[in-house]
C-alpha positions as CSV (number, residue, x, y, z in Angstrom):
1,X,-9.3,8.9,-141.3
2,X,-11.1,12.0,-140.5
3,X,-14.9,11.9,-140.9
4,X,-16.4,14.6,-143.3
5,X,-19.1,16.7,-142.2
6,X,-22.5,16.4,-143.5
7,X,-25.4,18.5,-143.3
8,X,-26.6,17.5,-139.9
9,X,-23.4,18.4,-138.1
10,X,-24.8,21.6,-138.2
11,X,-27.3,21.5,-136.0
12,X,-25.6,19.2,-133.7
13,X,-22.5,21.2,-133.3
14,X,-24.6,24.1,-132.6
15,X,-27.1,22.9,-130.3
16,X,-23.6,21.2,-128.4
17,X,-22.6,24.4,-127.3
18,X,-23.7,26.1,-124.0
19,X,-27.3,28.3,-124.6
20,X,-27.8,27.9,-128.3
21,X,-31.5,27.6,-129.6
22,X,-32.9,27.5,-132.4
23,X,-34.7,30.1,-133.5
24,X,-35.3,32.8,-136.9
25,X,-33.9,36.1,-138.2
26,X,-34.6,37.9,-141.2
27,X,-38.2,37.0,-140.9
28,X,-38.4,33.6,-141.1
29,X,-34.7,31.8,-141.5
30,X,-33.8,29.2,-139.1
31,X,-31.1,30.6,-137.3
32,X,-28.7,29.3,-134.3
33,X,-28.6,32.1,-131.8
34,X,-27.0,32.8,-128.3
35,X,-27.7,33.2,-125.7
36,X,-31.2,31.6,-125.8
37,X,-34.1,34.2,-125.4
38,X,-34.8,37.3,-126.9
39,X,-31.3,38.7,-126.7
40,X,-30.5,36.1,-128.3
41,X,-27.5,37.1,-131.6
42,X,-27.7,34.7,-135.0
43,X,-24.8,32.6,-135.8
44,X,-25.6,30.3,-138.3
45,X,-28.5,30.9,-140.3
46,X,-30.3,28.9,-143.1
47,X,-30.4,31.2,-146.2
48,X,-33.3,32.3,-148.1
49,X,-32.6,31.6,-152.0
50,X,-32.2,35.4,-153.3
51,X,-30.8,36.9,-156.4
52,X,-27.8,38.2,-154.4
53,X,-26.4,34.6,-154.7
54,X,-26.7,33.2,-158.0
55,X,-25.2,29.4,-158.8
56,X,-23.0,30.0,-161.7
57,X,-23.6,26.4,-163.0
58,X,-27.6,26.7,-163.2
59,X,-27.9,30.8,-163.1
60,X,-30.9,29.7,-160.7
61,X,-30.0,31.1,-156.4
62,X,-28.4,28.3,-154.2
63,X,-31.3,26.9,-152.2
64,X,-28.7,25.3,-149.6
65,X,-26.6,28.6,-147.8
66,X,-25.6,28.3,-144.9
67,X,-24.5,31.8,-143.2
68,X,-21.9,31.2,-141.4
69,X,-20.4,34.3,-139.0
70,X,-16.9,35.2,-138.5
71,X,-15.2,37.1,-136.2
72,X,-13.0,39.4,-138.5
73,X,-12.1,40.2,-142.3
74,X,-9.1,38.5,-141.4
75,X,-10.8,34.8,-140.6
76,X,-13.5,35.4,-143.8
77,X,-10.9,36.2,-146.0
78,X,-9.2,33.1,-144.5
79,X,-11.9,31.2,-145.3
80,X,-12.9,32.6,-148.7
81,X,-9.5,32.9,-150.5
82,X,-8.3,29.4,-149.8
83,X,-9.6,27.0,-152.7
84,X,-9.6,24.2,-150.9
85,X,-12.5,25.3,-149.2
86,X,-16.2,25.3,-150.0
87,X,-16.5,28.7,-148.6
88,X,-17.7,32.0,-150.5
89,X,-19.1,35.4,-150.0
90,X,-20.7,37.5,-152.3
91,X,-21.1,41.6,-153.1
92,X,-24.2,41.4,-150.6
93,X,-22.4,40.6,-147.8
94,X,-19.0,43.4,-148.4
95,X,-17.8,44.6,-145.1
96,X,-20.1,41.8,-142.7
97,X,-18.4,39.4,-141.5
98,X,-19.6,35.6,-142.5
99,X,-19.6,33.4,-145.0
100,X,-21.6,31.5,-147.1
101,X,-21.1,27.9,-148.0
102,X,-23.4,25.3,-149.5
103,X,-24.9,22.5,-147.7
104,X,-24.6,20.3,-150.5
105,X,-20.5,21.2,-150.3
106,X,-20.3,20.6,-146.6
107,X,-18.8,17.2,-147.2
108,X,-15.5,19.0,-148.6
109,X,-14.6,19.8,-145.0
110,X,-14.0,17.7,-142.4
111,X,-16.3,17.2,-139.5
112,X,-13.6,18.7,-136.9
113,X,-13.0,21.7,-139.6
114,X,-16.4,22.7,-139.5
115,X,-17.1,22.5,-135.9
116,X,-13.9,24.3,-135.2
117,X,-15.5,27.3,-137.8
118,X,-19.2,27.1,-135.9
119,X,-17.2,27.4,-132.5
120,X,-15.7,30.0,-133.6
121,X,-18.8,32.1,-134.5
122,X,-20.5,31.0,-131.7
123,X,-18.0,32.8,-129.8
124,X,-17.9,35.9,-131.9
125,X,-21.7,36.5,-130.8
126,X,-22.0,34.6,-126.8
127,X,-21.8,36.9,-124.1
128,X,-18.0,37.1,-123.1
129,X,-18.3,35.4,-120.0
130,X,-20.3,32.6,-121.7
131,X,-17.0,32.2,-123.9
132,X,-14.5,32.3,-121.4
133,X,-16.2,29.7,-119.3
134,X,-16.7,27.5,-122.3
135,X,-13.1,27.4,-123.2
136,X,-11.8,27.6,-119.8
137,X,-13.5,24.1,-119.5
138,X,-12.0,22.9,-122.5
């Protein structure tokens, strides 16, 4: 049986692929970014609790998002409209493409699932060479 992911797959599926670091954005969020170094583009970024993205079950802000990037509206509406998955946006983030998903939640997808969806913004931000060696090698 597949494993389910938990919240530190996310740094190890990140830091897996070729010249990720860790670094922040918006200020102060931990953030994945390729390639490493100042030019460096977010991926994945640990989210700030703000009153952009309220829990509906404690009308206090998650303090657990995860943004997630996607390549197109096509793979976040993917994402977003399918109910068996944790994933969500909200009015804040209309016409960018990520989404947002829970840490606590993470466990809903599959280790494999998740990795495939952090590949996949990975690539969406690596320099294109970067991408096509990575998959070439695949």
């Amino acid at each position: 049986m597949e494993r389910m992911a938990v919240p530190g797959d996310v740094g190890a599926i990140c830091l897996g692929l070729p010249e990720v670091e860790l670094g922040t954005s918006w200020g102060d969020r931990p953030t994945y970014k390729v390639p490493r170094g100042p030019k460096g583009r977010g991926f994945v970024l640990y989210r700030a609790p703000h009153k952009t993205a309220i829990d509906p079950e404690t009308g206090e802000p998650f303090r657990d998002l995860l943004v997630i990037v996607v390549p197109d509206d096509a793979a976040k509406a993917a994402l977003v409209e399918d109910p068996s998955l944790p994933f969500f946006t909200i009015p804040h983030f209309d016409g960018y493409n990520a989404v947002l998903v829970q840490e606590s939640r993470l466990g809903e997808v599959s280790r494999e699932e998740l990795a495939e969806i952090i590949v996949e913004a990975w690539a969406t931000r690596a320099p294109k060479k970067l991408v096509a060696d990575f998959f070439a090698g695949r």
